[in-house]
Structures are given as structure tokens and as C-alpha cells.
C-alpha positions in Angstrom: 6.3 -1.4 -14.0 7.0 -1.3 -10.2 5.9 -3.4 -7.8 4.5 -2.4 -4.1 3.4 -5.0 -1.5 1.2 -3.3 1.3 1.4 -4.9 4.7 -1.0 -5.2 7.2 -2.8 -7.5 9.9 -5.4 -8.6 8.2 -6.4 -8.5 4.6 -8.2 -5.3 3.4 -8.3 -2.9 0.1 -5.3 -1.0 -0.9 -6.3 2.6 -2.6 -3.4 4.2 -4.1 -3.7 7.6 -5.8 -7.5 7.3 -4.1 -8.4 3.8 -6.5 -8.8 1.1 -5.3 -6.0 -1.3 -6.3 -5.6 -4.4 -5.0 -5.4 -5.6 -1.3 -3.2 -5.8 1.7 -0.4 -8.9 1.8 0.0 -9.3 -2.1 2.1 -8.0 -5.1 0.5 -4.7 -6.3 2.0 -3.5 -10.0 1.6 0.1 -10.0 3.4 2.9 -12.4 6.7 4.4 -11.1 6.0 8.1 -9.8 5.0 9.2 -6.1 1.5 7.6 -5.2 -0.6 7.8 -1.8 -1.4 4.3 -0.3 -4.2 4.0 2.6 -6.6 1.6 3.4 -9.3 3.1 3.2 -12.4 2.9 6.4 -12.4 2.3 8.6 -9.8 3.9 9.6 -7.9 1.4 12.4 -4.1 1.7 10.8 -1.7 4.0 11.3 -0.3 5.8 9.5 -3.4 7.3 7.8 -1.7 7.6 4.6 1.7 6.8 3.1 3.2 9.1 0.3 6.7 7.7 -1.1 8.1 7.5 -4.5 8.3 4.0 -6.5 11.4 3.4 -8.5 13.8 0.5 -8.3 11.3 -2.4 -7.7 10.8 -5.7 -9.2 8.4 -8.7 -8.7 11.1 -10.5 -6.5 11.9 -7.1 -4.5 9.1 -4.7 -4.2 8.7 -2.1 -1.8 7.7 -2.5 1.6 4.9 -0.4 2.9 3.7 -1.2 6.5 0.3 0.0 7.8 -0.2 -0.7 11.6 -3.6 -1.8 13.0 -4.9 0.9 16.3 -8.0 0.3 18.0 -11.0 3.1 16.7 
């Protein structure tokens, strides 16, 4: 299991692989592998999509991704 926490101003839903799974702020467990992370609409963050590879993580150290909010 890995372990993904999804930052962002505000809370919101977190899709990864295009599901929803979980939300912004908080521990996500996901499978290791190479998933997409957005935030769904509407579409105020930037990037508009993150691709990276999990592997490595743990509950106490998972990995960072950082959405950024931009006005619509």
C-alpha cells in the first residue's frame, strides 16, 4: 500500500485514475504504480492534472502532491 496526501486550499474531491478517492488535505491509500490525480470541476487549480509514480510511501511519509488554486 502507498500513501498520497493531496494539497490544496480548500477541501475538495481527489480523482485518481478518473475515481473518485478521497479528498484534498488527508491521507489517501492508493496502489503503488503511476496514477493521475485532479480535482475534478471546476476547474480553479493548477496544474490540471498530476501524473507521478507512487513507490516508497508510508502513512507517516506519503507523497506530496500540491494543486494550486487560479481564479476561472
Amino acid at each position: 500500500m502507498e500513501y498520497v496526501k493531496v494539497i490544496f486550499v480548500r477541501k475538495r474531491k481527489v480523482y485518481v485514475d478518473g475515481v473518485q478517492n478521497g479528498s484534498t488535505n488527508i491521507i489517501i491509500p492508493i496502489g503503488p504504480g503511476t496514477h493521475s490525480f485532479d480535482l475534478g470541476e471546476p476547474a480553479d487549480y493548477d496544474p490540471s492534472e498530476v501524473i507521478q509514480r507512487i513507490k516508497g510511501t508510508n502513512v507517516l511519509d506519503p507523497f506530496i502532491i500540491d494543486f494550486d488554486e487560479v481564479p476561472l
